[in-house]
C-alpha positions as CSV (number, residue, x, y, z in Angstrom):
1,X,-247.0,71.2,10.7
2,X,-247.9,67.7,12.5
3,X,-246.7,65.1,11.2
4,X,-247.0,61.3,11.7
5,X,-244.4,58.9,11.2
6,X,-245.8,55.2,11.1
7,X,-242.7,52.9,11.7
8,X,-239.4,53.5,14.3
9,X,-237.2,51.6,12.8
10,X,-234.2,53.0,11.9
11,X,-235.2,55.1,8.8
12,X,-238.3,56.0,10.8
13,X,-236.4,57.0,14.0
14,X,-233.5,59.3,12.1
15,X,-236.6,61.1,9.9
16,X,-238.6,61.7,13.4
17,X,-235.8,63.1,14.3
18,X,-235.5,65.5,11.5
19,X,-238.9,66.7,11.6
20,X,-238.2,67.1,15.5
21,X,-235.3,69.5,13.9
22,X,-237.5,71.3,11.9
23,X,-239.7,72.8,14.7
24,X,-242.7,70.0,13.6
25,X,-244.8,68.6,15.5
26,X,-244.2,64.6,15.6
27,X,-246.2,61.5,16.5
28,X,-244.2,58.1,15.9
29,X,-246.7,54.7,15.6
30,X,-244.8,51.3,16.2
31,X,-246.2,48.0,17.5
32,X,-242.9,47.4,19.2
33,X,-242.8,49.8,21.6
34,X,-238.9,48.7,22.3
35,X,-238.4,50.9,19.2
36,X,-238.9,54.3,20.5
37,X,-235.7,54.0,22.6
38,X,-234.2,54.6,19.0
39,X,-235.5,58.1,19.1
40,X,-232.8,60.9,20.2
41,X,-233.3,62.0,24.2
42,X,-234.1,65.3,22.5
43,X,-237.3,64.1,20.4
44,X,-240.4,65.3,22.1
45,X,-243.2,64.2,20.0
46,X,-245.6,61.7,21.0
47,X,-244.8,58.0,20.9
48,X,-248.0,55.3,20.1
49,X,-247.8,51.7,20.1
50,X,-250.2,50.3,17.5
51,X,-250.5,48.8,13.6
52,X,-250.0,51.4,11.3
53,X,-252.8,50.7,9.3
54,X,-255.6,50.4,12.4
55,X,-257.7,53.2,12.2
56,X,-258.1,53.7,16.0
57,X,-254.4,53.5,17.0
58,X,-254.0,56.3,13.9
59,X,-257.4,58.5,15.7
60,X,-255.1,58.4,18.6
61,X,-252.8,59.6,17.2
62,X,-254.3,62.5,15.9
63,X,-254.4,61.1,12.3
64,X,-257.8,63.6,12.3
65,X,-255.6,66.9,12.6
66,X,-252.3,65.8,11.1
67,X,-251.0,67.7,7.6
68,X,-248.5,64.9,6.8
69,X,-248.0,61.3,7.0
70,X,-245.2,58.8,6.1
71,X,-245.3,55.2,6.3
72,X,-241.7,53.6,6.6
73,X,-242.4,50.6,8.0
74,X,-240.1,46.9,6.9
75,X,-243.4,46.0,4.8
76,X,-244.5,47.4,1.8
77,X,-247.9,46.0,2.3
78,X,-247.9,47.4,5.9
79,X,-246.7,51.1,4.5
80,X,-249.3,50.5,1.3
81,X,-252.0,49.9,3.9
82,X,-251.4,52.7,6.2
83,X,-251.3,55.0,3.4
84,X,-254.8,54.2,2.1
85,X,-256.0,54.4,5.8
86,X,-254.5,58.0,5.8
87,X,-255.7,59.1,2.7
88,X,-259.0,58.3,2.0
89,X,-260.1,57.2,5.8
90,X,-258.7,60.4,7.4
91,X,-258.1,62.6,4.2
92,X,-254.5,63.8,5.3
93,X,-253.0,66.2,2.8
94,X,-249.6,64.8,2.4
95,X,-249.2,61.3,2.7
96,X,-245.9,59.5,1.7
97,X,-244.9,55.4,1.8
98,X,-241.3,53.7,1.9
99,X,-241.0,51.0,-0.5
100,X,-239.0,48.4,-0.7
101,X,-239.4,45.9,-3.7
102,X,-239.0,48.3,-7.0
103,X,-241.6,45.6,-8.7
104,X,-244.1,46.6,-6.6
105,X,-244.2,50.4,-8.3
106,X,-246.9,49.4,-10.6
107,X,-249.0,49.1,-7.6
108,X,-248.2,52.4,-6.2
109,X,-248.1,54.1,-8.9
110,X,-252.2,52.3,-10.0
111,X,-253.4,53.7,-6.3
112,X,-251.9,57.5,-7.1
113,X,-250.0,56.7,-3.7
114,X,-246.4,59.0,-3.4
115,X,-243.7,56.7,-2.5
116,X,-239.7,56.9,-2.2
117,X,-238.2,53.2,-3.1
118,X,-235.4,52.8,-0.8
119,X,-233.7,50.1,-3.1
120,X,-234.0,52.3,-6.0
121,X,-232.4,55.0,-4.3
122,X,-229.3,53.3,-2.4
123,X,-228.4,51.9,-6.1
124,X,-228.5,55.0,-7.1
125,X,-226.1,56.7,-5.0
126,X,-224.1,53.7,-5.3
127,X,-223.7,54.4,-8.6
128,X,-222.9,57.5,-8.6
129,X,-220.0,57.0,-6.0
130,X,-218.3,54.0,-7.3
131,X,-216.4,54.3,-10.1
132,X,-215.6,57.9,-8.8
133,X,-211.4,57.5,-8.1
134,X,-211.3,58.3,-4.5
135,X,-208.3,61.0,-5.2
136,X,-211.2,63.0,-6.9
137,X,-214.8,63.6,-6.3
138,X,-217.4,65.7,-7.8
139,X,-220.0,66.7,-4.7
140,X,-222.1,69.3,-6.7
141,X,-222.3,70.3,-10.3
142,X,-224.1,73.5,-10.6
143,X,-223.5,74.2,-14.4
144,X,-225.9,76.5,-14.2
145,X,-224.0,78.7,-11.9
146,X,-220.3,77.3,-13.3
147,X,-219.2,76.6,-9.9
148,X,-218.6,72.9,-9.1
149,X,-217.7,71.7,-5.0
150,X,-214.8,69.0,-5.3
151,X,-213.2,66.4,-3.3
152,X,-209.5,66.2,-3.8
153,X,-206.6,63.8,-2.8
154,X,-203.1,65.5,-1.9
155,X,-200.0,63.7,-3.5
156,X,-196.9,63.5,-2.5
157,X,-196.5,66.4,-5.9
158,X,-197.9,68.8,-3.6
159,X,-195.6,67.9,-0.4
160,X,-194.9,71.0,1.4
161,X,-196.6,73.4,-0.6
162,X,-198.7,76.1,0.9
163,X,-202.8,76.1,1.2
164,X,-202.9,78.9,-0.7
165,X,-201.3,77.6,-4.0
166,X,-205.0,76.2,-4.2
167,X,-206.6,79.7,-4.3
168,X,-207.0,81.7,-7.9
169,X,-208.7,84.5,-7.1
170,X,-212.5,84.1,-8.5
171,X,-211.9,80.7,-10.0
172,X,-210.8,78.3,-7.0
173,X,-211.4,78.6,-3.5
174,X,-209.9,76.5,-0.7
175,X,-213.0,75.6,1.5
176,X,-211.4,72.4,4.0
177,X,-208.5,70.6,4.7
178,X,-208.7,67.2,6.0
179,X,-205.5,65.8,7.8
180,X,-205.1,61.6,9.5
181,X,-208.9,62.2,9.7
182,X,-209.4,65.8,11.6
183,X,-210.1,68.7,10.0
184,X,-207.3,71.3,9.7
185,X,-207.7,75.0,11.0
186,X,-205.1,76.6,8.3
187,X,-204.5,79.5,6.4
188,X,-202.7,81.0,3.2
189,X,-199.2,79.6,4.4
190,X,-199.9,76.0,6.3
191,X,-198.2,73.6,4.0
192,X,-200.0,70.9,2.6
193,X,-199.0,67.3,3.4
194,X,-199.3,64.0,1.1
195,X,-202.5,62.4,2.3
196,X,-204.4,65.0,2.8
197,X,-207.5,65.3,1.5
198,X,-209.5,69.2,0.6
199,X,-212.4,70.4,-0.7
200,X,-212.6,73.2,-3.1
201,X,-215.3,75.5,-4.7
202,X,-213.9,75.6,-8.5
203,X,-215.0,77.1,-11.5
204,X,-213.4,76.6,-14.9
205,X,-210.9,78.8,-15.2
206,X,-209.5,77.9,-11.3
207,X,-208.2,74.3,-12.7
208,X,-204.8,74.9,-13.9
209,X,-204.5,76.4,-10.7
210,X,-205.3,72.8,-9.0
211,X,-203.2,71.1,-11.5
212,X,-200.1,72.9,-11.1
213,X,-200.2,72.5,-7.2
214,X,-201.6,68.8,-7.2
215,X,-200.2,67.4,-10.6
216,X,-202.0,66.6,-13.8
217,X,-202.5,63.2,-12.1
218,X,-205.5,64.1,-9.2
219,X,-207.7,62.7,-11.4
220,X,-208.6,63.1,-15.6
221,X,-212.0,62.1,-14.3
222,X,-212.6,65.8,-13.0
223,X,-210.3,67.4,-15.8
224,X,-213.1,66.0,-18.9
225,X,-215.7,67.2,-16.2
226,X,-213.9,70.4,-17.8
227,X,-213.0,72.3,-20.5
228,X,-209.4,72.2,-20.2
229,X,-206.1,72.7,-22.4
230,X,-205.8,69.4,-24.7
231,X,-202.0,69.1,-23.3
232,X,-203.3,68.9,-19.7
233,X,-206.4,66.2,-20.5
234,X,-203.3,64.1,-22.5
235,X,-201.0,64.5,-19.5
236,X,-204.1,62.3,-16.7
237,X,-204.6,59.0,-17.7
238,X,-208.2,57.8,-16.1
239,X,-209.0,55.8,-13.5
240,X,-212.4,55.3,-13.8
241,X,-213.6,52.2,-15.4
242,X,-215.9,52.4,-18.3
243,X,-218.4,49.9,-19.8
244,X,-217.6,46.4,-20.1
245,X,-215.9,47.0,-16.7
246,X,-215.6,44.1,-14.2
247,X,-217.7,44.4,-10.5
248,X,-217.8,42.0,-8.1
249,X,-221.0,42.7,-5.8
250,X,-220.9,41.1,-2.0
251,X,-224.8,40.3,-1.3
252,X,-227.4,39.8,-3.3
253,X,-229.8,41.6,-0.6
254,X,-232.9,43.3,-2.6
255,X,-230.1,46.8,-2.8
256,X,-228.0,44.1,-4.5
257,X,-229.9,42.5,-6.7
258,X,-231.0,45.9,-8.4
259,X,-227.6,46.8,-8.2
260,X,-226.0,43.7,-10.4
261,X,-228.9,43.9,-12.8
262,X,-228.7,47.6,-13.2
263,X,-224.7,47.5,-13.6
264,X,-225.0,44.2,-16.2
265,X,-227.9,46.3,-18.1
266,X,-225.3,48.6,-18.7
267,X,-222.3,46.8,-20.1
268,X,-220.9,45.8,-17.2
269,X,-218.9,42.2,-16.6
270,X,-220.9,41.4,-12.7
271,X,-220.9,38.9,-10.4
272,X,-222.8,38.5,-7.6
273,X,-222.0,36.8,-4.6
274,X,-224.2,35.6,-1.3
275,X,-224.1,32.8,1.0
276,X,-227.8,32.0,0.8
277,X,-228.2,30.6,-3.3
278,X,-231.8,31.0,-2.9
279,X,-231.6,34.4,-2.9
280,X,-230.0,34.5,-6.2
281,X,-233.9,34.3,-6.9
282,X,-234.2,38.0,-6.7
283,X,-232.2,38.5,-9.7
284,X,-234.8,39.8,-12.4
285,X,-234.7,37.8,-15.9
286,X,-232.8,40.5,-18.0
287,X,-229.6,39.7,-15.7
288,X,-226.9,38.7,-17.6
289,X,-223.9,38.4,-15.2
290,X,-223.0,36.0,-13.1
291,X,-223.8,34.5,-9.5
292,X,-221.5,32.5,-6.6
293,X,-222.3,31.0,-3.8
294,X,-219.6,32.1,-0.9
295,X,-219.1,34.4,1.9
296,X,-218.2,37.7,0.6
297,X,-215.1,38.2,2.3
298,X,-213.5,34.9,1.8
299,X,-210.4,35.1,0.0
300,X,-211.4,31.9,-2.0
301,X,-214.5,33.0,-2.9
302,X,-213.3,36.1,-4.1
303,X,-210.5,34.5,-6.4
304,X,-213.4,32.4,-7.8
305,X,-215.5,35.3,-8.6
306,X,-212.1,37.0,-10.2
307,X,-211.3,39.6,-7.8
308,X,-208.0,39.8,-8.9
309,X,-209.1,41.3,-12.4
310,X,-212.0,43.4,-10.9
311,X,-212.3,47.3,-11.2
312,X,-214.8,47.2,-8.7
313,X,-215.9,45.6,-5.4
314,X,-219.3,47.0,-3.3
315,X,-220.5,45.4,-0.4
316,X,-224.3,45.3,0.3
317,X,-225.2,42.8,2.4
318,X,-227.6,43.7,5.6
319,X,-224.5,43.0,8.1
320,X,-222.3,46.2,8.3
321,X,-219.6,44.6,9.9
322,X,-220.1,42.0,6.9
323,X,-219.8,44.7,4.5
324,X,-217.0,46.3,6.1
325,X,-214.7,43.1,6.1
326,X,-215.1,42.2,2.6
327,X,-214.9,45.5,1.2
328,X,-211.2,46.0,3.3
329,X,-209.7,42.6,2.2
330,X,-210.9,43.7,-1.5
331,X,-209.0,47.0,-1.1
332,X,-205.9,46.5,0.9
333,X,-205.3,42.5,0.3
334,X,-206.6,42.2,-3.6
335,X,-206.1,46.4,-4.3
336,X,-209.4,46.7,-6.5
337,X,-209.2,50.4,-7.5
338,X,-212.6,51.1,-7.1
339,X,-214.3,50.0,-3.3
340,X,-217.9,50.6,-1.6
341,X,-219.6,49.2,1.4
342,X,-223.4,50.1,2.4
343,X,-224.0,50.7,6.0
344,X,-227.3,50.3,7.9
345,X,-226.6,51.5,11.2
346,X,-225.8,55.4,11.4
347,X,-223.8,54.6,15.4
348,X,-220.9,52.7,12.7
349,X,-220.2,55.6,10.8
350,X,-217.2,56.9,13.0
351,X,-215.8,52.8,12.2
352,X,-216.1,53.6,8.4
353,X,-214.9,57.1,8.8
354,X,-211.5,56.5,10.7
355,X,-210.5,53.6,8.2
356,X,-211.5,55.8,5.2
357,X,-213.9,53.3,4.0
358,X,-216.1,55.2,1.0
359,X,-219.8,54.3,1.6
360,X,-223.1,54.9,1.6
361,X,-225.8,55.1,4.3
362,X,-229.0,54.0,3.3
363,X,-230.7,54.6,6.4
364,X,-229.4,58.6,6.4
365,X,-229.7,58.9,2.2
366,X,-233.8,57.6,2.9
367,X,-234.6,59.9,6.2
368,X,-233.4,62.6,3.9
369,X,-235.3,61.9,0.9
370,X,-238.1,61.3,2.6
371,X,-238.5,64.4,4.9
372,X,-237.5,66.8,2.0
373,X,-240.3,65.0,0.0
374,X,-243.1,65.2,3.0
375,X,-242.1,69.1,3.0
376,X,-239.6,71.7,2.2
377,X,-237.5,71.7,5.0
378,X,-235.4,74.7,6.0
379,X,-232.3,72.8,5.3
380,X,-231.9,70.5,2.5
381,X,-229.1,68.3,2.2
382,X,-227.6,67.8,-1.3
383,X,-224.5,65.7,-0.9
384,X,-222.0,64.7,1.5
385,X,-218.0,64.7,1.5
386,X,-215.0,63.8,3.6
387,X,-215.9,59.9,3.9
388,X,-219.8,61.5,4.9
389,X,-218.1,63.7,7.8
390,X,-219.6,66.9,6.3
391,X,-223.1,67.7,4.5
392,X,-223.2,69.6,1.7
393,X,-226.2,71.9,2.4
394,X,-228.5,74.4,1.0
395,X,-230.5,76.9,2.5
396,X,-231.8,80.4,2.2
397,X,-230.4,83.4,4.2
398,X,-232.6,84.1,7.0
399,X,-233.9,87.6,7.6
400,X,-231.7,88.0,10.8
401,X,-228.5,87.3,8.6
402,X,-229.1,90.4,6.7
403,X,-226.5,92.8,6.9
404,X,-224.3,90.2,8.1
405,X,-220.9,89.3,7.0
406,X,-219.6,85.6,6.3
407,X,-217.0,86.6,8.4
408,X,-219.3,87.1,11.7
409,X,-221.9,84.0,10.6
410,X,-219.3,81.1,10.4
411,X,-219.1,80.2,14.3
412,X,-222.6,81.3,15.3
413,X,-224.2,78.8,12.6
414,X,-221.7,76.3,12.8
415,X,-220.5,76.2,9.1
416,X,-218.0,76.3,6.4
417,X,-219.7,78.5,3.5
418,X,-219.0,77.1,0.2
419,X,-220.6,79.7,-2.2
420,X,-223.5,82.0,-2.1
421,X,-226.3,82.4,-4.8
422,X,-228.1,85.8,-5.3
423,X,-229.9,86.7,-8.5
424,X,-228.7,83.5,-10.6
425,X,-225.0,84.5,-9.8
426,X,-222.4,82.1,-7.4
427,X,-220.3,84.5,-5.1
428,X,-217.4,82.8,-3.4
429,X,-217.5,83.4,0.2
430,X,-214.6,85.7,1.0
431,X,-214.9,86.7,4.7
432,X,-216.0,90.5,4.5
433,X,-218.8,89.2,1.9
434,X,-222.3,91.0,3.1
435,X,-225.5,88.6,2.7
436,X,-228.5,89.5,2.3
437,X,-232.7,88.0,3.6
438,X,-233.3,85.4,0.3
439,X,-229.5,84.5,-0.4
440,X,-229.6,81.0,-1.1
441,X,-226.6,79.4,1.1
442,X,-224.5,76.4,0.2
443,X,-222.3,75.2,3.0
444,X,-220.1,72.3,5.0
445,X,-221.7,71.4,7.7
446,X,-220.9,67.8,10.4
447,X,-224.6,66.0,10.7
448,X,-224.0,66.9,15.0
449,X,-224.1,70.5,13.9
450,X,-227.2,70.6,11.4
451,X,-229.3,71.0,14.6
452,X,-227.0,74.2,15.8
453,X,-227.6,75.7,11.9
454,X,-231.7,74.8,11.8
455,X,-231.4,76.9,15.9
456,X,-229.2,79.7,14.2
457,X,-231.7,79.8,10.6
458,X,-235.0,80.2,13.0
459,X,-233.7,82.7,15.3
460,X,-235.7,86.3,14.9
């Protein structure tokens, strides 16, 4: 396919890249043309410096022959512009915008125009990831398989005790061992150390096995996510903060905004903090929490905004080094259970990573989104795990795989298989496990290695 990308900022930039991955043909408009250097030495597509919306700079780009287009500029009415250019001027097929301000849907949604709002969707996985305890996380819920991927904290219960204490034949499966922030090469006997942290392919029947080698207490969040014996669902007292639950949110950038309204809509006790009052502006009228003006990792301001009684703390300000600084003194100096920063710049991930730091990446989360919506990529990317240090991907077996054990595939593709799906039944990946052309393929994966897997997936 060709595909035009109008915008290289940073979301622009990482989904060029993408569809670079994909074997697409790529054309990147920008009126700055200081933002190609953004784009990856291995990006060959065509760069073009122009508006977005100017029908010439979009001829020259070959707006004429192109099957796709995304607008993902910084301004909706830029993205909105360009959009109408490429639909009706130039009659592309697929044409998608990036939006920003969610009360600017109705506008979309009156000119039939596909969009992805990027502060819908950050909230979103905010959400979903932060009143998760951090000794347990659900990555993937297949219920209609009965296999769930989980994220697990090792206690000190489990000192000592070998890897394979983890396995139960069909029902749990050891999948990765994270150790001081390395992955662990291991087997059946390596012991497992306090700190650790795994991740395990589960079905029901495989969690007394995880209890009796962690301890009732990993987390009662993932025991109600299962059917489990009432003694063992008595024994785990919950973490996880339910409504009427108070959250302190550092920024009351457009992400935050949504965020505190969204959180106070639904029972929660919120306040909002920002340096700038006049953004408090944002907030829509049905917000019923409250608002401070401070800098978010002030220990002062924090008191004031009752830190010490919070259950949460997210930072979403647009400085990542911001969000970084108030989301540590919230964890280590005022020990809020439950802690979240958003990051913007992809290069600060390893920062995050090595300090353990759960967050979100709205720049990677969008790119996604938005290239899986422009087209069905080969890979598709359904979670991440490990403080974002692995992908949790899907894809279907290639016709070269067939025959092929799991066994012979894990260093040529560059992957940790987490279960296989073949006529609406999960298979765990033992190694001597034969695949087969159409198998669809869930698997561990580092974001460096997804361009090794797409290589190995198009090979003949």
């Amino acid at each position: 396919m060709y595909v035009i990308v109008a915008g290289c900022g940073r979301v622009g930039s990482r989904l060029a890249e993408y569809l670079s991955f994909e074997r697409h043909d790529v054309a990147v408009i920008d009126r700055d043309p200081n933002s190609f250097r953004r784009l990856g030495s291995a990006f060959n597509g065509l760069t073009i410096e122009g508006l977005a919306f100017d029908e010439e700079t979009l001829r020259e780009a070959g707006a004429g022959e192109a099957d796709a287009f995304a607008a993902v500029t910084n301004e909706d009415n830029t993205n909105l512009m360009a959009c109408e250019v490429a639909k009706v001027v130039f009659g592309i097929p697929s044409v998608l915008s990036r939006l920003y301000n969610p009360e600017k849907e109705l506008t979309y949604f009156k000119l039939d125009l596909d969009y992805v709002c990027g502060t819908t969707l950050i909230t979103q996985r905010i959400q979903e990831r932060l009143f998760q305890s951090e000794k347990s996380v659900v990555q993937q819920n297949r219920a209609d398989l009965g296999v769930k991927v989980v994220e697990l904290y090792v206690g000190e219960e489990a000192q000592g005790k070998p890897a394979g204490s983890l396995n139960y034949g069909v029902s749990s499966k050891l999948l990765m061992i994270m150790r001081e922030n390395r992955r662990l090469h291991f087997n059946e006997s390596t012991p497992l150390e306090s700190g650790d942290r795994v991740v395990m392919l589960l079905r029901r029947e495989g969690w007394d096995t995880v209890v009796e080698c962690l301890g009732p207490g990993v987390d009662s969040a993932t025991c109600r996510m299962y059917t489990i014996p009432e003694e063992l669902a008595s024994e785990a007292v919950s973490e996880e903060p339910g409504e009427g639950s108070r959250v302190i949110v550092g920024g009351c950038s457009m992400v935050g905004a949504h965020l505190a309204y969204i959180l106070s809509m639904e029972g929660h006790q919120v306040t909002i903090i920002d340096e700038d009052p006049s953004l408090f502006k944002r907030l829509p009228p049905g917000y019923t929490g409250d608002f401070l003006e401070g800098v978010i990792y002030d220990e002062e301001t924090l008191l004031a905004a009752g830190v010490q009684a919070a259950d949460a703390f997210v930072s979403v300000t647009k400085k990542d080094n911001k969000n970084l600084m108030a989301a540590e003194v919230a964890r280590h100096v005022f020990d809020v259970p439950h802690v979240m920063a958003r990051l913007f710049n992809p290069d600060k991930e390893p920062t995050y990573q090595e300090l353990g730091m759960p967050y979100v990446c709205g720049t990677t989360v969008l790119a996604q989104v938005l290239l899986e919506r422009l087209l069905h990529p080969v890979v598709s990317v359904k979670a991440s795990c490990l403080f974002n240090r692995y992908n949790l991907v899907e894809f279907e077996s290639p016709a070269s795989w067939d025959g092929r054990t799991v066994r012979s595939l894990v260093d040529d593709a560059g992957v940790t298989f987490a279960y296989i799906v073949r006529r609406s039944s999960a298979y765990m990946p033992e190694d001597n496990f034969v695949l087969r052309s159409g198998d669809l393929v869930s698997a561990l994966v580092t974001t460096k290695r997804l361009a090794r897997l797409e290589k190995s997936l198009h090979k003949k």
